[in-house]
Backbone as CSV, one residue per row, in Angstrom:
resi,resn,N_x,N_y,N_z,CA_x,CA_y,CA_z,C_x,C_y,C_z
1,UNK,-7.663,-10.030,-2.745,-8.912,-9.469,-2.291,-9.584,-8.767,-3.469
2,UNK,-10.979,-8.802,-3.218,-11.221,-8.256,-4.602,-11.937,-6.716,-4.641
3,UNK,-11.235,-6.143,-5.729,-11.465,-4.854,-5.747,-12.662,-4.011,-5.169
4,UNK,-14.052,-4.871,-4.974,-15.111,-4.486,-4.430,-15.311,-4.718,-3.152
5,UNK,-14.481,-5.362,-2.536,-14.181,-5.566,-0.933,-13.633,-4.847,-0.598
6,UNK,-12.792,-4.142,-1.515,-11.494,-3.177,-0.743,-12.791,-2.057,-0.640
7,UNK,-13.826,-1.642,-1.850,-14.468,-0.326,-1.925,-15.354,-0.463,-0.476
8,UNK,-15.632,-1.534,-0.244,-16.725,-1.612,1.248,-16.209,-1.588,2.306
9,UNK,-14.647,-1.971,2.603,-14.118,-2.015,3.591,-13.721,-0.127,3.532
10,UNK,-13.503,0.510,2.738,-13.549,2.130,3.006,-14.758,2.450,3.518
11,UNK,-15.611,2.204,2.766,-17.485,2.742,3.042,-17.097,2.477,4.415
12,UNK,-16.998,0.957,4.942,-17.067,0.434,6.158,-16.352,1.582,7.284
13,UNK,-15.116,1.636,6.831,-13.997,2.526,7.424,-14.766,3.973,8.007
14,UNK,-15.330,4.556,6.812,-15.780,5.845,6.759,-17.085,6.068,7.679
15,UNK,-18.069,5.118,7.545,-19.178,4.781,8.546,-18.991,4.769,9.629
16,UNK,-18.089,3.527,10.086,-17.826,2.971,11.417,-16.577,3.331,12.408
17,UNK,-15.766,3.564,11.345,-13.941,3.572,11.414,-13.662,4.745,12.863
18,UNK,-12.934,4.658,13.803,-12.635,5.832,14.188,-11.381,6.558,14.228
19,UNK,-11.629,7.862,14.331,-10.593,8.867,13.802,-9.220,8.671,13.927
20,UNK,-8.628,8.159,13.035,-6.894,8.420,14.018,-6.428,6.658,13.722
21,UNK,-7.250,5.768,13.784,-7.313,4.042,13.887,-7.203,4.205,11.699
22,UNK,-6.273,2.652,12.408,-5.822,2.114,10.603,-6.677,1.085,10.550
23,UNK,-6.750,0.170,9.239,-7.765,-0.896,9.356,-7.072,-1.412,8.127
24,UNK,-6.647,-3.046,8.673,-6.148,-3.236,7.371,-7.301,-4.519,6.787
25,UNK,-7.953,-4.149,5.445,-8.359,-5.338,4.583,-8.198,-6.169,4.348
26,UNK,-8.528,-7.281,4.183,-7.665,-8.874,3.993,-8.721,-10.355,3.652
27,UNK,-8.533,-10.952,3.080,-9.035,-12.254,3.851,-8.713,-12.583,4.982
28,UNK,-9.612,-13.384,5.704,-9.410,-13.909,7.131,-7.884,-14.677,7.372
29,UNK,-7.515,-14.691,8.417,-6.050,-16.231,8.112,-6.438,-16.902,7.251
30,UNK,-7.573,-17.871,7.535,-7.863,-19.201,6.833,-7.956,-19.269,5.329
31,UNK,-8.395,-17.799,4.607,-8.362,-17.525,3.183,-7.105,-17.419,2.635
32,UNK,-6.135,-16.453,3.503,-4.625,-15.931,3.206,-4.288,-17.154,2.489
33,UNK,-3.879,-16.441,1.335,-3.202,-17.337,-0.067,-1.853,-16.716,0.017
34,UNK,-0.713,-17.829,-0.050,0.599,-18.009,-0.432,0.345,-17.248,-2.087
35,UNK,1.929,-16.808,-2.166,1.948,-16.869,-3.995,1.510,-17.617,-4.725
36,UNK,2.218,-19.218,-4.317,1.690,-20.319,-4.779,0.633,-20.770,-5.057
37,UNK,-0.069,-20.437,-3.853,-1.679,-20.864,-3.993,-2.205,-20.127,-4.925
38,UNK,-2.141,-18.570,-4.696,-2.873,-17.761,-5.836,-2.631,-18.079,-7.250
39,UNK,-1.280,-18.627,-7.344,-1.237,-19.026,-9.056,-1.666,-20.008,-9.240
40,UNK,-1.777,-20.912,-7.851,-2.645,-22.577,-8.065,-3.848,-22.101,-8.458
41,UNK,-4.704,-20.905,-7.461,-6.122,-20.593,-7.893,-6.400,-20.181,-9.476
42,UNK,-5.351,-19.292,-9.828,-5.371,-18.520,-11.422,-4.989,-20.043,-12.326
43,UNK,-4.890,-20.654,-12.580,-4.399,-21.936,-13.135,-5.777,-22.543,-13.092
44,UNK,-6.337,-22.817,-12.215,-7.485,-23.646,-12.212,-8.524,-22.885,-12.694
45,UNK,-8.325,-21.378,-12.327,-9.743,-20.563,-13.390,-9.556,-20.456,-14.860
46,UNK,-7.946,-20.017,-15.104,-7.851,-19.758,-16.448,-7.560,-21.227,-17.592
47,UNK,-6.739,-21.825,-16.548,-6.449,-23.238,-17.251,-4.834,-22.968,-18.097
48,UNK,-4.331,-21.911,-17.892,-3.003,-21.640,-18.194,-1.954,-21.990,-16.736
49,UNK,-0.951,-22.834,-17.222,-0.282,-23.569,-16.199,0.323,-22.490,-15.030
50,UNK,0.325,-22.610,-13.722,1.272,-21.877,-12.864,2.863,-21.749,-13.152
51,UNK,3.454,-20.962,-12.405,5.302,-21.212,-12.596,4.941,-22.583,-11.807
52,UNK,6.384,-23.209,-12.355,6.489,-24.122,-11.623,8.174,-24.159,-10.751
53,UNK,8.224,-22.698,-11.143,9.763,-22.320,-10.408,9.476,-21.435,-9.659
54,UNK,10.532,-21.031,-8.241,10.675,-20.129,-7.674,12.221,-18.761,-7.975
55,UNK,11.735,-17.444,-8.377,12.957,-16.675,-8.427,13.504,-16.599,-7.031
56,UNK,14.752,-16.766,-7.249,15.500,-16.659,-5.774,15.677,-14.959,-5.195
57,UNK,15.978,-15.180,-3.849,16.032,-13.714,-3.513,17.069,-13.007,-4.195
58,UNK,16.903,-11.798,-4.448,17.979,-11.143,-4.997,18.955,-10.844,-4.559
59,UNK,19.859,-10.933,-4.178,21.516,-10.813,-3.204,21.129,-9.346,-2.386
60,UNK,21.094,-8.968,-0.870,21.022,-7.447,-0.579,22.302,-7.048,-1.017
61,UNK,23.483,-7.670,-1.227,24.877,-7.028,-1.463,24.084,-6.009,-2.980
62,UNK,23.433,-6.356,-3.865,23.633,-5.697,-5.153,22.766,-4.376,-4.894
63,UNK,21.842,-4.378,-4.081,21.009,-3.076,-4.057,21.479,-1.578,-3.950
64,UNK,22.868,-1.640,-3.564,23.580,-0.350,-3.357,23.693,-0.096,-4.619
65,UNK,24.432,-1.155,-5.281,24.659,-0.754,-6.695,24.085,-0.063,-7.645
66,UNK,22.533,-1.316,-7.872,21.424,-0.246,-8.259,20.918,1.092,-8.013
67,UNK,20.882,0.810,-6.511,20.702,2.567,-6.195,21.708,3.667,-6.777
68,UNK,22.775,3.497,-7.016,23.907,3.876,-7.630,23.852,4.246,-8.969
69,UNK,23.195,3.600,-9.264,23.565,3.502,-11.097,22.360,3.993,-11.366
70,UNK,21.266,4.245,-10.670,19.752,4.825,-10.501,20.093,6.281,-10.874
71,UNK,20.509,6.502,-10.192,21.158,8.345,-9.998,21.544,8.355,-11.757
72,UNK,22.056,8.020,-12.530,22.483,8.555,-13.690,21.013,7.696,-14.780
73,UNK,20.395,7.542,-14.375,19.282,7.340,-15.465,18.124,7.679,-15.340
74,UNK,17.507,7.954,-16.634,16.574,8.442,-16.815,15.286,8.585,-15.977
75,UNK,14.664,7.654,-15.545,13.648,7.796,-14.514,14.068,7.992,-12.845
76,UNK,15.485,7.895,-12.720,15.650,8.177,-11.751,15.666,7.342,-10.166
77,UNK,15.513,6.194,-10.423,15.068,5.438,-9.425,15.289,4.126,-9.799
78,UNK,16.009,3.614,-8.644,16.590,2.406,-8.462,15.716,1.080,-8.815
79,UNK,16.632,0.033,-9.470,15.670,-1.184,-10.145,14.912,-1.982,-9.194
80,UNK,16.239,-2.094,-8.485,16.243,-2.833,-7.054,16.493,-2.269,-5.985
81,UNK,15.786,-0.718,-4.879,15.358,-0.546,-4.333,15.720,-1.314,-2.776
82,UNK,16.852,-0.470,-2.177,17.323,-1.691,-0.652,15.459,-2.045,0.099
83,UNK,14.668,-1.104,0.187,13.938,-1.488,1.012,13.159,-2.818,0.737
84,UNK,12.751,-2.423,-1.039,12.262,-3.735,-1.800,12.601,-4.933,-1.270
85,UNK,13.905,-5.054,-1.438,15.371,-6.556,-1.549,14.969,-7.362,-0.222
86,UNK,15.107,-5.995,0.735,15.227,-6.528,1.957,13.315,-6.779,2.204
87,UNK,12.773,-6.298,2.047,11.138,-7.213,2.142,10.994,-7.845,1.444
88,UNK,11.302,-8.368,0.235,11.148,-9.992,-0.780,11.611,-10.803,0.124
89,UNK,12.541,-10.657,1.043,13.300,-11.716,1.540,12.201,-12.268,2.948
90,UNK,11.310,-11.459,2.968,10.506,-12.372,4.235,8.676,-12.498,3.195
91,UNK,7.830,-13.560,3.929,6.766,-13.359,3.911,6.206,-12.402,4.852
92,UNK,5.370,-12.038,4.055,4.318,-10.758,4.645,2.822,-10.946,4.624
93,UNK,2.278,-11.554,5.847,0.477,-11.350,5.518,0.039,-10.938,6.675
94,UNK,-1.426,-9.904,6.342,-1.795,-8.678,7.313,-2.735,-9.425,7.777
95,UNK,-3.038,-9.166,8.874,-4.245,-9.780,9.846,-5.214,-8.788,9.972
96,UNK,-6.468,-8.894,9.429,-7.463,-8.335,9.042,-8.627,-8.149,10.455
97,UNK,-7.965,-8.811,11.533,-9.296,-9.316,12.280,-9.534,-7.760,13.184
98,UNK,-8.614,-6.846,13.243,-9.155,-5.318,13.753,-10.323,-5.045,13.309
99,UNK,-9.923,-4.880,11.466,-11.148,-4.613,10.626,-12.530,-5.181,10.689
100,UNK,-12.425,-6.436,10.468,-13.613,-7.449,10.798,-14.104,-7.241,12.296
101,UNK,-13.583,-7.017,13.144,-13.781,-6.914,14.853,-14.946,-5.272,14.708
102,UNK,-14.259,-4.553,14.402,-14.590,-2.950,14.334,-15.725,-2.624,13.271
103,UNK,-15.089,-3.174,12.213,-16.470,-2.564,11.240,-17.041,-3.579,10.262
104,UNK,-16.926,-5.063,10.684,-17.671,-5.701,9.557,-16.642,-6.285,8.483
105,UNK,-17.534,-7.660,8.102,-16.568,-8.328,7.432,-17.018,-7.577,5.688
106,UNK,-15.571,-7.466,5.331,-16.136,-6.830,4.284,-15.218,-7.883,2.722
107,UNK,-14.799,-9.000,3.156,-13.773,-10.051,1.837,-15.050,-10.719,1.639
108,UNK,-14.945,-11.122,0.665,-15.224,-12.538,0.300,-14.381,-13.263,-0.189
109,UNK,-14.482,-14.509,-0.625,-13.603,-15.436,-1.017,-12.612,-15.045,-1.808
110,UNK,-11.525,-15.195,-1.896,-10.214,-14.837,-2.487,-10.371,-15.431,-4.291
111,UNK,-10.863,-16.758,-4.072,-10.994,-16.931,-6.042,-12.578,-16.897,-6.443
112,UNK,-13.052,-16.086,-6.018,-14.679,-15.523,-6.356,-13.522,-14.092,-6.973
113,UNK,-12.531,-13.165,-6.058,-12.187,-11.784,-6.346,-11.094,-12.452,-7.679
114,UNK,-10.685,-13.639,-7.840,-9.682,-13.793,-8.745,-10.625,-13.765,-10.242
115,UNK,-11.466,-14.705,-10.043,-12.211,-14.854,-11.100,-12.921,-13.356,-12.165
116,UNK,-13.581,-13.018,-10.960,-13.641,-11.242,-11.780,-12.754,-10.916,-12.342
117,UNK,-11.762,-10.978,-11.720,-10.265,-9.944,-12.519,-9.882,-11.010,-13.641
118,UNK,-10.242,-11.794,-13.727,-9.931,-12.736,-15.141,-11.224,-12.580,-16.101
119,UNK,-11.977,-12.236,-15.661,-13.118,-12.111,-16.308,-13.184,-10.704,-17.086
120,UNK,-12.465,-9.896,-15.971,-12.443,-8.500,-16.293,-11.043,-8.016,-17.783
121,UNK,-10.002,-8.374,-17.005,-8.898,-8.886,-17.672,-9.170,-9.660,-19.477
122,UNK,-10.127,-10.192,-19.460,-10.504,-11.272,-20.612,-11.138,-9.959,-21.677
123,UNK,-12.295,-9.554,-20.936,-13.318,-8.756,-21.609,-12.653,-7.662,-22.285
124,UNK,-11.205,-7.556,-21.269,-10.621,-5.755,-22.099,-9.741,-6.096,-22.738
125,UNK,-9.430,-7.053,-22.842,-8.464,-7.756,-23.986,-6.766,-7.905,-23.509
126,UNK,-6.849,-7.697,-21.789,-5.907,-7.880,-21.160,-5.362,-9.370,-21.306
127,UNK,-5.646,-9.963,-21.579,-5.746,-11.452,-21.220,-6.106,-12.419,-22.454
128,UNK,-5.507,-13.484,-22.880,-5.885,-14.325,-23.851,-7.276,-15.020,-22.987
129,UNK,-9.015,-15.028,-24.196,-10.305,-15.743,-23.862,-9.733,-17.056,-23.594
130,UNK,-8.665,-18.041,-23.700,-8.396,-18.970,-23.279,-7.298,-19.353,-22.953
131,UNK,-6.940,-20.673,-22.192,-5.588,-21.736,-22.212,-5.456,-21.445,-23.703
132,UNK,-6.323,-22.015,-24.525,-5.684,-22.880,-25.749,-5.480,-21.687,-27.036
């Protein structure tokens, strides 16, 4: 979603929203991009190839560990995180249609918001100006 949808869907919130009610932002279903897709979309804007692998889930057996070994280092906080482990292991996409129902559609297209951030990304020198 792109950063200026999220700012209108607050405005929206703040205008319309009522007291006490959550509202979650989103593209519609029909926009909702997989991982996959989104790196299919970033691939076709930037022209730098997608993964073409998937990382596997991380074992929940090891997360104790980490949490464990968290406690004696420096920042204090676990690599791998049980709550993390255990949400990688499902898909997660929010249904936006409260928001849209209540206060107005406030997304636009998912690679209109990708493109900015590559654009944006490019300009600050986040990002190589090309594939090549």
């Amino acid at each position: 979603m792109h950063v200026r949808d999220v700012a209108v869907g607050h405005i929206l919130a703040a205008e319309k929203g009522l007291a006490g009610e959550r509202y979650s932002f989103g593209q519609t279903p029909k926009e909702t991009l997989s991982m996959k897709e989104a790196f299919d979309v970033l691939q076709e804007i930037t022209g730098i190839p997608a993964p073409n692998f998937q990382i596997p889930t991380v074992w929940p057996g090891s997360s104790p560990a980490w949490t464990k070994r968290s406690r004696h280092s420096p920042a204090n906080r676990p690599a791998r995180p049980m709550a993390g482990v255990q949400m990688a292991a499902h898909k997660m996409f929010f249904n936006p249609a409260k928001a849209i129902r209540e206060l107005g559609p406030a997304a636009n297209a998912a690679k209109a918001g990708a493109s900015d951030a590559v654009d944006w990304f490019r300009a600050n020198g986040y990002a190589p100006a090309s594939a090549r």
